[in-house]
N, C-alpha and C positions, 0 to 999 in steps of 0.2 A: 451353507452356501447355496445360494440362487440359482441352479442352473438357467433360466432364463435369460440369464446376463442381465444382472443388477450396475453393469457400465452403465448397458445401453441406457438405459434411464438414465443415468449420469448424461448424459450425453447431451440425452431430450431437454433434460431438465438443465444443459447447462452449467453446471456445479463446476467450474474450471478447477478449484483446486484438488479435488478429489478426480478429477479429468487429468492432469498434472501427476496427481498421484499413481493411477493406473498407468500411467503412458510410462514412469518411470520403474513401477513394477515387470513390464511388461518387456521394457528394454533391458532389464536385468537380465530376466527368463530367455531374451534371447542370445544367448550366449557367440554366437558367430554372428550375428549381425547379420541374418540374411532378413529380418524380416519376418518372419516364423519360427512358432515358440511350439515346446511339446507338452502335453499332459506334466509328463516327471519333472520338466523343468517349474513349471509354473506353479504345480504342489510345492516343488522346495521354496520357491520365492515366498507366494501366501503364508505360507507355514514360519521362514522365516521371518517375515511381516509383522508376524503374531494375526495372522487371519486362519485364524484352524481351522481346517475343514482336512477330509477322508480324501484319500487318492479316488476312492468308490465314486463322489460328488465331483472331483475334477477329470475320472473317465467320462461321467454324465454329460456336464458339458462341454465338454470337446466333440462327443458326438452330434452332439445337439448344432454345435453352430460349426461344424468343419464342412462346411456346404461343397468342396474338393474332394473330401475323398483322403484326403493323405495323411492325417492322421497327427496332422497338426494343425494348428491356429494362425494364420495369417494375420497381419494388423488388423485388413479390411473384413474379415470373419469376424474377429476381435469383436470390431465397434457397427457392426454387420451390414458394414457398408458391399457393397456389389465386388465378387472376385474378379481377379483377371481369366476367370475359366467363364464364370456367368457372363461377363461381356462377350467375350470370344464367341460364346455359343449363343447370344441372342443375334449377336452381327452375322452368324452363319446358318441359323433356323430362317432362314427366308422367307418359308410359307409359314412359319410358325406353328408348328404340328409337332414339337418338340422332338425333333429327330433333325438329324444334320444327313443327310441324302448324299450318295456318293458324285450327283450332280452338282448337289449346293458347295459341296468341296470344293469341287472344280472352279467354279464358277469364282472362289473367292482366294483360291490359290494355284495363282495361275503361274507358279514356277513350278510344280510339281506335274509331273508326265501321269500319263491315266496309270501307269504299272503303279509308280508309288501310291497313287490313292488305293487303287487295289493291296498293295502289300499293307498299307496300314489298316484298311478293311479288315485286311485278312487276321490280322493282328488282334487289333481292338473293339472287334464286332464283337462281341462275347453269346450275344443272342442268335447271329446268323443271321438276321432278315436284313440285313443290307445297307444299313442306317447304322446311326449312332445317339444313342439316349447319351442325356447330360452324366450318366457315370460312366461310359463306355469314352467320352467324351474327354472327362476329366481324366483318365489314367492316358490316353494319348498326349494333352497336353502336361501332362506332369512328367512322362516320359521323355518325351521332346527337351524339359527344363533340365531334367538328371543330366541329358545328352550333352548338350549344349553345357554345363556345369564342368563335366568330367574332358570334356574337350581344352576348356579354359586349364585344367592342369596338365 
């Protein structure tokens, strides 16, 4: 198996049926329907497919294209189209110095009082200098998703 993601070519190149084929591999793999599929699931799919490959090959690329952080595969990872973490974080790097600034926060979330921006700071700074890189980034908004999840039950 490709970890490069032999989709994406698929994709480039257009191949709809084989395009068809992944999309329905993939919604198998996702067992709850959220959308995102995990290493374990998507080894059983392939494997039951008759596509062999090693759990070893599908940790690989899961690392490779899980650009979130969370340890699955999004559709948009998948076919490596842009995450809803990488928009959120190009729409809030203002100056584009790849760091989101506890001003730029403000500036784009204007229902949250300076305490919260602070307590999430305080939270999801992991480095301490006062900003937030794209993984520091990513575990805020994935947190934020659990929240809001767990709320809904």
């Amino acid at each position: 198996m490709n970890t490069s993601s032999p989709w994406m070519a698929l994709v480039k190149h257009k191949d709809q049926r084989k395009i068809i084929k992944l999309t329905k591999y993939f919604q198998r793999a996702d067992k709850d329907g959220n959308g995102e599929i995990s290493a374990e699931d998507w080894f059983k799919v392939l494997n039951e497919a008759g596509q062999k490959c090693t759990m070893e090959e599908v940790t690989d690329m899961f690392e490779k294209l899980d650009r979130d952080f969370d340890g699955k595969l999004s559709w948009s990872e998948f076919f490596g189209r842009k995450t809803k973490c990488e928009t959120a974080f190009d729409v809030m790097d203002c100056d584009r110095d790849g760091y989101i600034s506890k001003q730029e926060f403000h500036q784009l979330c204007l229902r949250l009082t300076p305490e919260q921006i602070e307590a999430a700071f305080k939270k999801f700074d992991a480095s301490g200098d006062d900003k937030l890189d794209y993984r520091e980034f990513c575990a805020l908004m994935k947190s934020r998703e659990r929240r809001r999840e767990s709320e809904k039950k």
